[in-house]
C-alpha positions as CSV (number, residue, x, y, z in Angstrom):
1,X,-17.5,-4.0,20.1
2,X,-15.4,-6.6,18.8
3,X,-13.8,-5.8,15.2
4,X,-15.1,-7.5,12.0
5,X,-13.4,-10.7,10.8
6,X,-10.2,-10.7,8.5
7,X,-9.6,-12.2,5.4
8,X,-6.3,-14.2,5.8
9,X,-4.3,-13.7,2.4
10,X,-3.3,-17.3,1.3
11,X,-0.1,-18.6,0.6
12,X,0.5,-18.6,-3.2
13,X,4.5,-19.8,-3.6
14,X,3.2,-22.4,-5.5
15,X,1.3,-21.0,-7.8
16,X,3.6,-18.2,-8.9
17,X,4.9,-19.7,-11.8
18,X,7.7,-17.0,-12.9
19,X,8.3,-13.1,-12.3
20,X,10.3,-10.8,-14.6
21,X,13.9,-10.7,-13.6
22,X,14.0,-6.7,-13.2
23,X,11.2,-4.8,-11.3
24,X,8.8,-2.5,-13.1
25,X,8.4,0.2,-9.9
26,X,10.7,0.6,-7.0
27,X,9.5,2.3,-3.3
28,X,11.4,2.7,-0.3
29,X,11.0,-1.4,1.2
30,X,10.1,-3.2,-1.8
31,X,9.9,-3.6,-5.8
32,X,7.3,-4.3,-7.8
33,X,7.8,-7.2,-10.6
34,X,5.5,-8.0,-13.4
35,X,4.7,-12.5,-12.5
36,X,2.3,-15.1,-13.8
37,X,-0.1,-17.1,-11.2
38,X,-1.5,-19.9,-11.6
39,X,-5.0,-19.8,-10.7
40,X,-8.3,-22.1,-11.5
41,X,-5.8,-23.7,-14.5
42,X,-5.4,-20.2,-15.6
43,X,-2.0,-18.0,-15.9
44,X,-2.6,-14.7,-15.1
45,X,-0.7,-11.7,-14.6
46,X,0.0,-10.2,-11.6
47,X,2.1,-7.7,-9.7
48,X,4.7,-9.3,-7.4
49,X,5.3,-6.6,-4.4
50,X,8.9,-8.4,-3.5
51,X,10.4,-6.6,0.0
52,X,14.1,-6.0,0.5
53,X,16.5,-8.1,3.0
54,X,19.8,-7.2,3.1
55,X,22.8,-7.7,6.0
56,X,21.3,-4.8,7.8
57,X,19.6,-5.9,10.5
58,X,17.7,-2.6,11.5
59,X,16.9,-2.1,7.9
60,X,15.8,-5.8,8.1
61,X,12.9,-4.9,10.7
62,X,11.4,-1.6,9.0
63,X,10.7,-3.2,6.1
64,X,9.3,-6.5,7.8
65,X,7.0,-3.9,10.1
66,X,5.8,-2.8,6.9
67,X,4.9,-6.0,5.0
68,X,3.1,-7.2,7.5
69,X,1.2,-4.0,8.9
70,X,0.7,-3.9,4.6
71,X,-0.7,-7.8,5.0
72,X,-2.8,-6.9,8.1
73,X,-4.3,-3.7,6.4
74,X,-5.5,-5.4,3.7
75,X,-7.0,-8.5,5.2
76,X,-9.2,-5.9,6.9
77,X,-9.9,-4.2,3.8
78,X,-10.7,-7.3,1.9
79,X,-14.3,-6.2,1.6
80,X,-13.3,-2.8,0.2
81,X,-13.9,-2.1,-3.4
82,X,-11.5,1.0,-3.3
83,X,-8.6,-0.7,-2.6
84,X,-6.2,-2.2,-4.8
85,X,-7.0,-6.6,-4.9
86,X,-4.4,-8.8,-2.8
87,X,-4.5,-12.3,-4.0
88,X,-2.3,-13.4,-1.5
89,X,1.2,-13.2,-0.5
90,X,4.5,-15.4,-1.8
91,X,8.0,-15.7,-0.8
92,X,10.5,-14.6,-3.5
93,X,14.0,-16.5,-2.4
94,X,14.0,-16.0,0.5
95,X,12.1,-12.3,1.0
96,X,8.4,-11.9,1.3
97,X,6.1,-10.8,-1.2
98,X,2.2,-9.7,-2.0
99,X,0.7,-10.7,-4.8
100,X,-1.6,-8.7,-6.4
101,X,-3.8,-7.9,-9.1
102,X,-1.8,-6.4,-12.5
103,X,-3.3,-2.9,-13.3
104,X,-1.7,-2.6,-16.3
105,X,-3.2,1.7,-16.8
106,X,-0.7,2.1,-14.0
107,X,-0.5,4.9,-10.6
108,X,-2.5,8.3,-11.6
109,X,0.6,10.0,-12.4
110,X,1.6,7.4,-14.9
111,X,-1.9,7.3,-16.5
112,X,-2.1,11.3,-16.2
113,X,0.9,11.5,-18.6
114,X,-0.1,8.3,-20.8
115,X,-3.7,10.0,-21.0
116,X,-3.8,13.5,-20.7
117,X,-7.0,13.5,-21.5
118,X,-8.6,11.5,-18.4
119,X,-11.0,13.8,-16.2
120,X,-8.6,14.8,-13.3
121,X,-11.8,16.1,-11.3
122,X,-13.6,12.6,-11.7
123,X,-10.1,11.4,-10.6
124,X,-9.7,13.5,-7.7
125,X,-13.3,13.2,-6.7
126,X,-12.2,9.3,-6.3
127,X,-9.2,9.6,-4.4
128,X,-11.4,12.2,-1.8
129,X,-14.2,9.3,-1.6
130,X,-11.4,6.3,-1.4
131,X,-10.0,7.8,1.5
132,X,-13.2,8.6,3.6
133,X,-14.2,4.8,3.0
134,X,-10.6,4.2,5.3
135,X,-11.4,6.6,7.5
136,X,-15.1,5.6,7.9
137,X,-14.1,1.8,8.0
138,X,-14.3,-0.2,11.2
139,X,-11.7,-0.1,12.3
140,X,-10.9,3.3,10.9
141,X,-7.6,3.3,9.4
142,X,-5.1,6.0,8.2
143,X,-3.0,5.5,5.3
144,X,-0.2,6.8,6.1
145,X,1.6,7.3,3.1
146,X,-1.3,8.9,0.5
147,X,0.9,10.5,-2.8
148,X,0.6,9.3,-6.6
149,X,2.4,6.4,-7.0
150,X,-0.2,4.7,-4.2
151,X,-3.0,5.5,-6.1
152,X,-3.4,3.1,-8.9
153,X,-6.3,3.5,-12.2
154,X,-8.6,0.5,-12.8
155,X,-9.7,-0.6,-16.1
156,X,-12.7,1.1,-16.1
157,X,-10.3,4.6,-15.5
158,X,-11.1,4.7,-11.4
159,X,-8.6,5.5,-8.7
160,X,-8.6,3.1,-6.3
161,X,-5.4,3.2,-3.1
162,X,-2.5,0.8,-2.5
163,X,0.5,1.4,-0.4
164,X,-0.4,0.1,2.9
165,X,2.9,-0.5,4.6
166,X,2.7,3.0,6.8
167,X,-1.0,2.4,7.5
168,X,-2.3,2.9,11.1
169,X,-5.6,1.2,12.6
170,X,-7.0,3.1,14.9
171,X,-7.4,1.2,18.0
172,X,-5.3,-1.6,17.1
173,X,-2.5,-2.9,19.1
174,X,-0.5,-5.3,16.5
175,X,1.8,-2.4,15.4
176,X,2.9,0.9,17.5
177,X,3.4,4.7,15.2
178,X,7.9,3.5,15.6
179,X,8.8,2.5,12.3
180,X,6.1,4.2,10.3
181,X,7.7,6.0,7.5
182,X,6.0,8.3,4.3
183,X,7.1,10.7,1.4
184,X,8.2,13.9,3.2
185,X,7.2,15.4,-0.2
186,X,3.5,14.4,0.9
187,X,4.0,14.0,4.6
188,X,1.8,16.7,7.5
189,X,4.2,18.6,8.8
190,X,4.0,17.2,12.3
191,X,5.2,13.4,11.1
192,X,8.8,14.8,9.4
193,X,11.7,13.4,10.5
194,X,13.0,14.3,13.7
195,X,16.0,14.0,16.0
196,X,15.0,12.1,18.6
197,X,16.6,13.2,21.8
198,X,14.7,10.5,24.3
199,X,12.2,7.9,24.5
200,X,9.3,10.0,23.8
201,X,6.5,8.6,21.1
202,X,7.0,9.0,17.7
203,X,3.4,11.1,16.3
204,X,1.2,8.3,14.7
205,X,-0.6,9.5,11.5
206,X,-4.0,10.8,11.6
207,X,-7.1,11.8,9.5
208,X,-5.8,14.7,9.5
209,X,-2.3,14.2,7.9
210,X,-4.2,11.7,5.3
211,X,-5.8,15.0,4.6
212,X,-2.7,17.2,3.9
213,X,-1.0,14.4,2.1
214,X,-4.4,14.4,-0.4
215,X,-3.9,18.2,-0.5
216,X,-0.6,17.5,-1.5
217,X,-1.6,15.1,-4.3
218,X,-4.2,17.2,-6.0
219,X,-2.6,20.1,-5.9
């Protein structure tokens, strides 16, 4: 059985009218800047998901691995409600970017302080039924890297994921378990960081780790 199709994100350079000159989040490969599109004769804001290139070479090709496993993750889960919109992707200078949609209630842990009166269990209850529409997806696919600050709040006060740069299709042969990378904080057990003393394979994340790291987020 063949996969379903993908949605190839377009190429927006042109649109992107402007982006704020310091970024509103930070994560390990990229930041996150506040930018107006221009869509349909229509500025809108969006969030501008700008990856890092620097003289390091090495460095260079982690974070590349992860915009485009991130690009590839979510032109399969362009049909997915319960993931956060990709309009398309951009080149900032000369680094690559997603654009997405601005949710301007924030990551859970943002709007749990903002709004401390927000139903946590309705919350949780979302990020539980989020993640089995991953897993249950064909292909199934494991985050990878499930903690707060990948969890963004819709307008109507729903969790929905983002954070796609240490997903892992199941079944797929674009991208190999080398350079996947997560929040140790969040991370199973059996993906820490090790010293690697041969060529053996790195573990790949599985349902199961998704399932500590959500563990790890409620609790």
């Amino acid at each position: 059985m063949s996969s379903p199709p993908s949605n190839k994100l377009q190429d927006l350079r042109l649109q992107l009218r402007s982006i704020d000159n310091f970024p509103h989040a930070q994560g390990s490969f990229s930041d996150v800047y506040k930018g107006i599109l221009a869509q349909d004769n229509i500025d809108m804001q969006v969030a501008v998901k700008v990856y890092r290139v620097c003289d390091d070479e090495q460095k260079n090709a982690v974070a590349l691995e992860h915009f485009h496993r991130e690009v590839h993750a979510y032109e399969l889960l362009h049909l997915n409600p319960h993931v956060a919109e990709v309009l398309g992707v951009a080149t900032v200078g000369d680094k690559p970017a997603l654009v997405m949609r601005w949710y301007e209630n924030g990551n859970i842990a943002q709007q749990l302080c903002l709004n401390p009166h927000v139903s946590v269990y309705k919350l949780a209850l979302d990020i539980v039924n989020r993640l089995k529409s991953l897993h249950s997806n064909y292909p199934p696919i494991v985050l990878g890297d499930l903690k707060p600050s990948n969890i963004l709040v819709d307008d109507d006060r729903r969790a929905i994921l983002s954070g796609f740069g240490s997903a892992y299709i199941l079944g797929g042969t674009e991208f190999t378990a080398t350079n996947l990378t997560g929040s140790c904080q969040f991370m199973a057990p059996e993906l820490l960081p090790t010293i690697v003393i041969d060529d053996s394979p790195l573990p790949a994340p599985t349902f199961m780790s998704d399932m500590w790291s959500l563990g790890c987020t409620i609790a």
